[in-house]
VMD Tcl script that draws the C-alpha trace (Angstrom):
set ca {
  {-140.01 -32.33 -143.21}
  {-136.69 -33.70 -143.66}
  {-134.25 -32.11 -145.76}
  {-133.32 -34.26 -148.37}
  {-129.61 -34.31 -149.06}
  {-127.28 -35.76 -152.14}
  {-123.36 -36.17 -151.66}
  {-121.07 -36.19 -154.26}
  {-118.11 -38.36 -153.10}
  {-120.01 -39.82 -149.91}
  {-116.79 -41.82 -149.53}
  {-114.27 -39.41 -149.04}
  {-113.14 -37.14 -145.80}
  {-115.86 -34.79 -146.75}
  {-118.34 -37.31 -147.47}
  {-118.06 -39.35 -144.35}
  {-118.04 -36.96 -142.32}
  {-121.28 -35.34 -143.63}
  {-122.98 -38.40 -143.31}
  {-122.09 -38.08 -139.45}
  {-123.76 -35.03 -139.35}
  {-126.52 -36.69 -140.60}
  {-126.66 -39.47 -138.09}
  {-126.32 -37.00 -135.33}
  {-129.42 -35.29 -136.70}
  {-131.42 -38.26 -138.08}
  {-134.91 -35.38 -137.24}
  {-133.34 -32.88 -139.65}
  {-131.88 -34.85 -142.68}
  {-132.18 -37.66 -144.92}
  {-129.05 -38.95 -147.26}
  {-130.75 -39.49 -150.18}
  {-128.06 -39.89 -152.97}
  {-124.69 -41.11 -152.42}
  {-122.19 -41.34 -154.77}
  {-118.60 -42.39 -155.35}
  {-115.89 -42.56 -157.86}
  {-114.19 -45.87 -157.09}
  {-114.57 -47.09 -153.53}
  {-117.65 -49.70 -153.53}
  {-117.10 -51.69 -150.45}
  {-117.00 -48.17 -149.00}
  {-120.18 -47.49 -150.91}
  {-122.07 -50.43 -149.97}
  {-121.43 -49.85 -146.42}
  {-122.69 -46.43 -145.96}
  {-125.90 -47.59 -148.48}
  {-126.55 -50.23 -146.19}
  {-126.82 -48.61 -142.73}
  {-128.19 -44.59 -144.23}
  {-130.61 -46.70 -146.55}
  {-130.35 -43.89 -149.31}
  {-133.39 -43.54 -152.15}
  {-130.17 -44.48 -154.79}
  {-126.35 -44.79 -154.74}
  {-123.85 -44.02 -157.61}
  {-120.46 -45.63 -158.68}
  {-118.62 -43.43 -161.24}
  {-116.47 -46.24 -162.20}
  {-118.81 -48.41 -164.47}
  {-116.82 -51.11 -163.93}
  {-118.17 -51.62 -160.00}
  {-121.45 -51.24 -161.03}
  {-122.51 -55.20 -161.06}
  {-120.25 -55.53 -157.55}
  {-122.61 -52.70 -155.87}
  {-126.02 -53.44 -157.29}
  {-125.43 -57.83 -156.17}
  {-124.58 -56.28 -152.93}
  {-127.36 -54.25 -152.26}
  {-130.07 -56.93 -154.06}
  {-132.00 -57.01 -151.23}
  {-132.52 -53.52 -150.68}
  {-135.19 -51.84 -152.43}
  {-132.25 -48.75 -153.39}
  {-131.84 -47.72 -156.66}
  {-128.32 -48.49 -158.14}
  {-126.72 -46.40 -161.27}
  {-123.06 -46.21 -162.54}
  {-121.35 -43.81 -164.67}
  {-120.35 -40.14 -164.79}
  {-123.79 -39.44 -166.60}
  {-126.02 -41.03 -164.28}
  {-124.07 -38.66 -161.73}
  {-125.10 -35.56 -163.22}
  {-128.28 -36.88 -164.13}
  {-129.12 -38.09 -160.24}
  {-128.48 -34.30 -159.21}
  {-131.60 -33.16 -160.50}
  {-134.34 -35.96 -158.60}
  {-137.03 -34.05 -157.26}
  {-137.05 -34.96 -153.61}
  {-133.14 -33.66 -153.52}
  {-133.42 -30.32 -151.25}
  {-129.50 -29.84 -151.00}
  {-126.49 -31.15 -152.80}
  {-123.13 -31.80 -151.35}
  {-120.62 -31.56 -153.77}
  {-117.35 -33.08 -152.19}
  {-115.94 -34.92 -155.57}
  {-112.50 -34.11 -155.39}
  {-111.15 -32.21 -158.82}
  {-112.21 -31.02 -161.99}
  {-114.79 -34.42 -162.03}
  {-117.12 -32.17 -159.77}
  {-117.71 -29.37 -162.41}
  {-120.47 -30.89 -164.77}
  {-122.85 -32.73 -161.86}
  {-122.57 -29.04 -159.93}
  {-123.55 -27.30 -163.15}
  {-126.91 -29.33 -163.52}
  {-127.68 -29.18 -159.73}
  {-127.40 -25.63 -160.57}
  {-129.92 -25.58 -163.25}
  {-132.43 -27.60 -161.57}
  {-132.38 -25.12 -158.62}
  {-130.73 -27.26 -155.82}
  {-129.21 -25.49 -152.75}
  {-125.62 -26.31 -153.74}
  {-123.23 -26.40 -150.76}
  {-119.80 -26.66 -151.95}
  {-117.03 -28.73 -150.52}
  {-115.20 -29.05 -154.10}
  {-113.63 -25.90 -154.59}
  {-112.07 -26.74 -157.91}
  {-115.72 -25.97 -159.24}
  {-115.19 -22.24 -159.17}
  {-111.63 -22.10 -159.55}
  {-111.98 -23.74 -163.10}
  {-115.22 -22.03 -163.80}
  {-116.20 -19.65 -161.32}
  {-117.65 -16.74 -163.49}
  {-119.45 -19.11 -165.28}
  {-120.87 -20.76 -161.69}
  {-121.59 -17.53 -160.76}
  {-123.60 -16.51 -164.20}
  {-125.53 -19.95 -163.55}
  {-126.20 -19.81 -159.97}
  {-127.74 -16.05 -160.69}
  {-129.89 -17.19 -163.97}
  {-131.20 -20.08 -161.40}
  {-131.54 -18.30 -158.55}
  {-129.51 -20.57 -156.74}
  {-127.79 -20.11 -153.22}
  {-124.03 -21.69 -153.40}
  {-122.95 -22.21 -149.46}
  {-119.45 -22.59 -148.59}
  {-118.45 -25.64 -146.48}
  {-114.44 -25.64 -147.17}
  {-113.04 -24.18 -143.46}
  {-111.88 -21.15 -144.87}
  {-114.64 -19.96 -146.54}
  {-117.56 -21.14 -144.13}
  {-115.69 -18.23 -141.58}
  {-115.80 -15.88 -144.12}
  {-119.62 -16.79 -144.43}
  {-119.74 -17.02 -140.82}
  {-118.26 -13.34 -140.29}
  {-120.41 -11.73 -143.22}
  {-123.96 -12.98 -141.49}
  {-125.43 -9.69 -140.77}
  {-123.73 -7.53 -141.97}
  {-125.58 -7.04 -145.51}
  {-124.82 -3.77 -147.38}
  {-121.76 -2.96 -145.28}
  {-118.91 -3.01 -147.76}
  {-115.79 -6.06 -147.38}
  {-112.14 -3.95 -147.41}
  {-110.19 -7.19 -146.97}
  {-110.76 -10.74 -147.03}
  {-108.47 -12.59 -144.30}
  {-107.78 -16.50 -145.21}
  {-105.70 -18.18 -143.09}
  {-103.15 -21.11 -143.63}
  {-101.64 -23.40 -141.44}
  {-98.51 -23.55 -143.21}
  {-98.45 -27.25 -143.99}
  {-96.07 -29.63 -142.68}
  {-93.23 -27.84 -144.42}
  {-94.00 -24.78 -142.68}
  {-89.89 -24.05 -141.36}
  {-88.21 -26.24 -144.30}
  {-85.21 -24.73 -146.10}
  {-85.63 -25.16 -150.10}
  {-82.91 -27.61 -149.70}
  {-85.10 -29.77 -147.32}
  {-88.37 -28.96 -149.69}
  {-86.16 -30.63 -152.72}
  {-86.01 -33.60 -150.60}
  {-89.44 -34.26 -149.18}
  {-90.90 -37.48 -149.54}
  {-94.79 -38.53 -150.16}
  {-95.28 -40.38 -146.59}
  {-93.56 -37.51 -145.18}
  {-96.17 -34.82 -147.29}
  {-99.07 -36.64 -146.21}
  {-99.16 -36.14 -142.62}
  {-100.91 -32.47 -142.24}
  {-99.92 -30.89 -138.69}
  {-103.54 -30.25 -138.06}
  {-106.12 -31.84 -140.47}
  {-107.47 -34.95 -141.44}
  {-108.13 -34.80 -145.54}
  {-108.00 -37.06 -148.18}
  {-104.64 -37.70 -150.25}
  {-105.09 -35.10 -152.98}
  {-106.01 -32.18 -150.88}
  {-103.29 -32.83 -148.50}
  {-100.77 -32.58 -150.56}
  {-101.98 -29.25 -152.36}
  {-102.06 -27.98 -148.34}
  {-98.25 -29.04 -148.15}
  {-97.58 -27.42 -151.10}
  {-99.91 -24.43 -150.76}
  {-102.33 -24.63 -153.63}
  {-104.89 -25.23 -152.02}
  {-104.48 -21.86 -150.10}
  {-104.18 -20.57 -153.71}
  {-107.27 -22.11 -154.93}
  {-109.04 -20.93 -151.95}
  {-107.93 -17.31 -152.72}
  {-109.52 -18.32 -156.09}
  {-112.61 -19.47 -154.85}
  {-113.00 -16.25 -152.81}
  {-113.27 -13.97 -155.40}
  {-116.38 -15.82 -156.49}
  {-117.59 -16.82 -153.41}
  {-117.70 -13.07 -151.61}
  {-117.26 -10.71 -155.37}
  {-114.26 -9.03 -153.93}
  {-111.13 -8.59 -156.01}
  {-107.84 -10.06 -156.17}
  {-106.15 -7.14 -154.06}
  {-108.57 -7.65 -151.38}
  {-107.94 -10.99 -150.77}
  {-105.28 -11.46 -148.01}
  {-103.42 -15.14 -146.92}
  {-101.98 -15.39 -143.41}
  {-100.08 -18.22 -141.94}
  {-101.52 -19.23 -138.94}
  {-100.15 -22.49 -137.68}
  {-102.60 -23.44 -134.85}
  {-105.59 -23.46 -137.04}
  {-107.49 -22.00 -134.57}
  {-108.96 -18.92 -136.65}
  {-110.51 -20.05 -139.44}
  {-110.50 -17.09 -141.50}
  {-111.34 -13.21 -141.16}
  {-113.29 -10.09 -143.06}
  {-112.08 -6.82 -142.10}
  {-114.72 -3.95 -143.13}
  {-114.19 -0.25 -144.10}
  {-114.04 0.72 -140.30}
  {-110.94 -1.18 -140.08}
  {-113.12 -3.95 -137.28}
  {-111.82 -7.72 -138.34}
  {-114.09 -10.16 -137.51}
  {-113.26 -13.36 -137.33}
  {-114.46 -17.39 -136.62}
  {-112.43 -19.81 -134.36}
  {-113.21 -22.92 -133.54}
  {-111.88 -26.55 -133.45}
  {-110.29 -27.65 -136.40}
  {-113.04 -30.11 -137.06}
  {-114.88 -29.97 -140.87}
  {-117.99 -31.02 -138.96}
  {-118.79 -27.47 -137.72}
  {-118.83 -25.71 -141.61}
  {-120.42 -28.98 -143.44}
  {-123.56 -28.46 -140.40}
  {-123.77 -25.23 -141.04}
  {-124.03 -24.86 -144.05}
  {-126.70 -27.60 -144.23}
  {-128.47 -26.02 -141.49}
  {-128.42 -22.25 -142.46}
  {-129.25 -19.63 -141.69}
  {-129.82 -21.66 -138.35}
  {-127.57 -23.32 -135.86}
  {-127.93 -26.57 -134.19}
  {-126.83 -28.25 -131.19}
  {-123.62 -30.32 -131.92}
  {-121.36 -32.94 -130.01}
  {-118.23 -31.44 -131.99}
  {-115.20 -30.92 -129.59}
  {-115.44 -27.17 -128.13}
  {-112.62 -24.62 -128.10}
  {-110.73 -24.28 -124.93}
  {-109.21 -20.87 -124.56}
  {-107.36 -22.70 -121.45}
  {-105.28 -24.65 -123.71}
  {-105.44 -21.89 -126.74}
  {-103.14 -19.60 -125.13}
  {-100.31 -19.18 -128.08}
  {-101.99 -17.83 -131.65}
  {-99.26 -16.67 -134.54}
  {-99.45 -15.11 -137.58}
  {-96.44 -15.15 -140.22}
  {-96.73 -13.80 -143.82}
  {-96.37 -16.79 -146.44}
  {-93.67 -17.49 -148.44}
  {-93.99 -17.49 -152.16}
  {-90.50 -18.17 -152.99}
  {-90.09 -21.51 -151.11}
  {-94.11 -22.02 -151.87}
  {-94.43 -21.06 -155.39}
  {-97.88 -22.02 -155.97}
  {-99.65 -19.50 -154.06}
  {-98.04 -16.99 -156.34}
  {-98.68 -18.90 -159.10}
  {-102.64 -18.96 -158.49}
  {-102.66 -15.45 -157.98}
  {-101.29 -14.81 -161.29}
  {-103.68 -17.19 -162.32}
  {-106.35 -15.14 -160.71}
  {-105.09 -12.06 -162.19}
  {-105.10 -13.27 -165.37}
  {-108.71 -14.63 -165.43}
  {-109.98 -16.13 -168.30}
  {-109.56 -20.26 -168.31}
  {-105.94 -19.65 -166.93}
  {-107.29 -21.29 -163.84}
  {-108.58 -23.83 -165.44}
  {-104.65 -24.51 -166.88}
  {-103.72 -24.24 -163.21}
  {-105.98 -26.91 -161.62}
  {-105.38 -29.39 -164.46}
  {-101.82 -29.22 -164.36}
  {-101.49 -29.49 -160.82}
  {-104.16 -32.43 -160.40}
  {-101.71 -33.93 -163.30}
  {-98.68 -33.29 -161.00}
  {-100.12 -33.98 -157.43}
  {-101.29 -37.90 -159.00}
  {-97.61 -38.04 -160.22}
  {-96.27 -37.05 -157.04}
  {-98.36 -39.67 -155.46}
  {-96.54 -42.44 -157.62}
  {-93.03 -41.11 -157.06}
  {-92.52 -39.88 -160.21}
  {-91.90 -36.36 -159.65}
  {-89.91 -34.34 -156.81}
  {-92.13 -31.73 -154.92}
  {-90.31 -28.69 -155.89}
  {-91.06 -29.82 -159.45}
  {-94.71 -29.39 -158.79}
  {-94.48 -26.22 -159.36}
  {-91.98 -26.28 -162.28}
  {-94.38 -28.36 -164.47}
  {-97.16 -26.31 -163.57}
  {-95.57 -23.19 -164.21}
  {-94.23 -23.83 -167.48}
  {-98.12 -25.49 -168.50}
  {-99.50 -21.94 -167.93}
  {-96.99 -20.40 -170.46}
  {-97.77 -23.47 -173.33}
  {-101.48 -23.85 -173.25}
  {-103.72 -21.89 -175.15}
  {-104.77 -18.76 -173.05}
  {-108.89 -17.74 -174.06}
  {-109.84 -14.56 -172.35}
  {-113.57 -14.90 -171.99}
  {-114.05 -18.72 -172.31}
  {-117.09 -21.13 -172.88}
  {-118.16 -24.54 -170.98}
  {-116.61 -25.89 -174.17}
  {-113.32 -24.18 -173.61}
  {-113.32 -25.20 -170.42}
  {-113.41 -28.55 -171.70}
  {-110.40 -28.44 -174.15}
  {-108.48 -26.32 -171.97}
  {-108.39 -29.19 -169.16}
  {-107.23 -31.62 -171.79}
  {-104.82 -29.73 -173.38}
  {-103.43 -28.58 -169.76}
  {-102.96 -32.25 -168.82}
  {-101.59 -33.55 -171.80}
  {-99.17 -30.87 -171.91}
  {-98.12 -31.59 -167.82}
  {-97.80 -35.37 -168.51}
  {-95.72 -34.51 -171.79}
  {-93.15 -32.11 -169.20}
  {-93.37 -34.77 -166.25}
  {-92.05 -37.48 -168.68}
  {-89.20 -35.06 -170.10}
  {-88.50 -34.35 -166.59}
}
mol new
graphics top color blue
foreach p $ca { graphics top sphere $p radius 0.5 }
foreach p [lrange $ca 0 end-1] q [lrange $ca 1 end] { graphics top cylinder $p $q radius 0.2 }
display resetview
């Protein structure tokens, strides 16, 4: 029986390249949902050669462009961010792929939660906004939640067998962006074109930027906690330009394990479809006759402010990283249209935390009006700016 998968954001760098684990194992799995927020020619491609049961447009305003287009297909067509969280819960689905990009993924995980779908989770801003209340869910469900983000899929990775033996430090490690060496003076003058080309990855817009400015390290270190139930002080970033290692667990013995491999988002999106098995893949291998220089450097949290920032998030708990996330989606789309330097990223976000309403132990609802309030408040600075 083929396992039956749904992707949130089929369209993105995730998305695509899920569906190419899918071709490669056309015996194992079926796309049978794909969705997408605004990219319907994009859409209409992959729905035309994976044939999926149904396909999604967020933006209602494609719908009557996607459904002509696929007229003579017998594939159901649905637009809107309700028919998204709705089209998590179909029957057939075995497995949802969540790799929306932002806070947008939050509600559609949350009812592929409650109908009991194996959740594997590319969109990390999921548990950064809300991951005790993921976690709650996921547990009341009975729910597995697999990691596919690099990072996290090595900590996965490392922790396979070794049930009941207790984590004494979670190793994630960064490449150190493209602004790895820069001076502050140089990171005050850093353009977009020059943010967007990652040293080692290939991601979409958003998520390269928060890897130039290092928050998405800092949500990752976010994510952990929820992912693995260790604690802030446990949780350990290294900068490792050659991307190589993927991450690390070290254990009470003081043994590190670790995962290398290819920087190639292939290997964790296959695995985590396939676990607790691995299968045969074309992916490019690891030669250790090329890999003969691996660093380590401790980041910087002066010249990268935002990995300090989400660990105070992280310490603070409560919807402070919700605040976080909201102000710096806010601030990443205004860097995107020029309208903010990238040193004041972290400026706008910083001062957010301190304005918007802090709620220790917060509800879905709070949740709700703590995004809004974080973004109005970060557009409000960015236009004072």
């Amino acid at each position: 029986m083929k396992k039956q998968i749904a992707i949130l954001g089929s369209t993105g760098s995730i998305g695509t390249q899920a569906l190419q684990v899918i071709k490669e194992h056309p015996d194992q799995y079926e796309a049978y949902v794909l969705t997408a927020n605004n990219r319907v020619d994009d859409l209409i491609a992959q729905a035309r050669k994976f044939k999926p049961e149904a396909v999604v447009i967020a933006n209602e305003t494609k719908y009557q462009q996607l459904k002509d287009a696929l007229a003579d297909l017998p594939i159901k067509v649905y637009a809107g961010e309700e028919a998204l969280c709705q089209i998590v819960a179909e029957a057939p689905i075995d497995m949802v792929l969540t790799a929306m990009v932002g806070y947008a993924g939050l509600k559609p995980t949350m009812n592929a939660i409650r109908a009991r779908k194996v959740i594997a989770l590319a969109n990390k801003e999921t548990l950064v906004v809300a991951g005790e209340l993921i976690n709650d869910l996921a547990r009341f469900s009975g729910t597995p939640i697999l990691p596919v983000d690099s990072e996290h899929s090595a900590v996965f990775q490392c922790l396979a067998g070794e049930v009941g033996n207790p984590i004494e430090k979670v190793i994630l490690t960064a490449s150190g962006g493209p602004f790895r060496t820069c001076t502050m003076e140089q990171l005050a003058t850093v353009t977009k074109a020059q943010a967007l080309k990652h040293p080692n990855w290939d991601m979409g817009a958003k998520i390269t930027i928060d890897s130039a400015s290092m928050m998405n390290k800092g949500f990752e270190v976010i994510e952990a906690k929820w992912l693995f139930g260790v604690r802030p002080d446990q949780i350990e970033v290294v900068v490792h330009p050659q991307s190589v290692i993927h991450s690390m667990v070290q254990f009470e013995d003081g043994a590190v394990k670790a995962q290398l491999g290819m920087p190639d988002m292939r290997l964790p999106i296959q695995y985590a479809f396939s676990y607790p098995e691995r299968l045969k893949a074309s992916f490019p291998r690891l030669d250790f006759k090329l890999c003969t220089d691996l660093t380590f450097e401790q980041p910087d949290t002066k010249r990268f402010r935002n990995l300090a920032l989400a660990y105070e998030a992280l310490h603070r708990a409560g919807n402070m990283p919700c605040i976080v996330n909201a102000a710096n989606e806010v601030v990443v789309a205004a860097f995107l249209r020029d309208e903010i330097s990238f040193l004041g990223m972290s400026d706008v976000i910083e001062k957010t935390m301190a304005r918007v309403s802090f709620i220790q132990k917060p509800t879905y609802e709070d949740y709700v009006a703590t995004d809004a309030e974080a973004r109005r408040i970060a557009k409000e600075l960015i236009v004072k700016n």
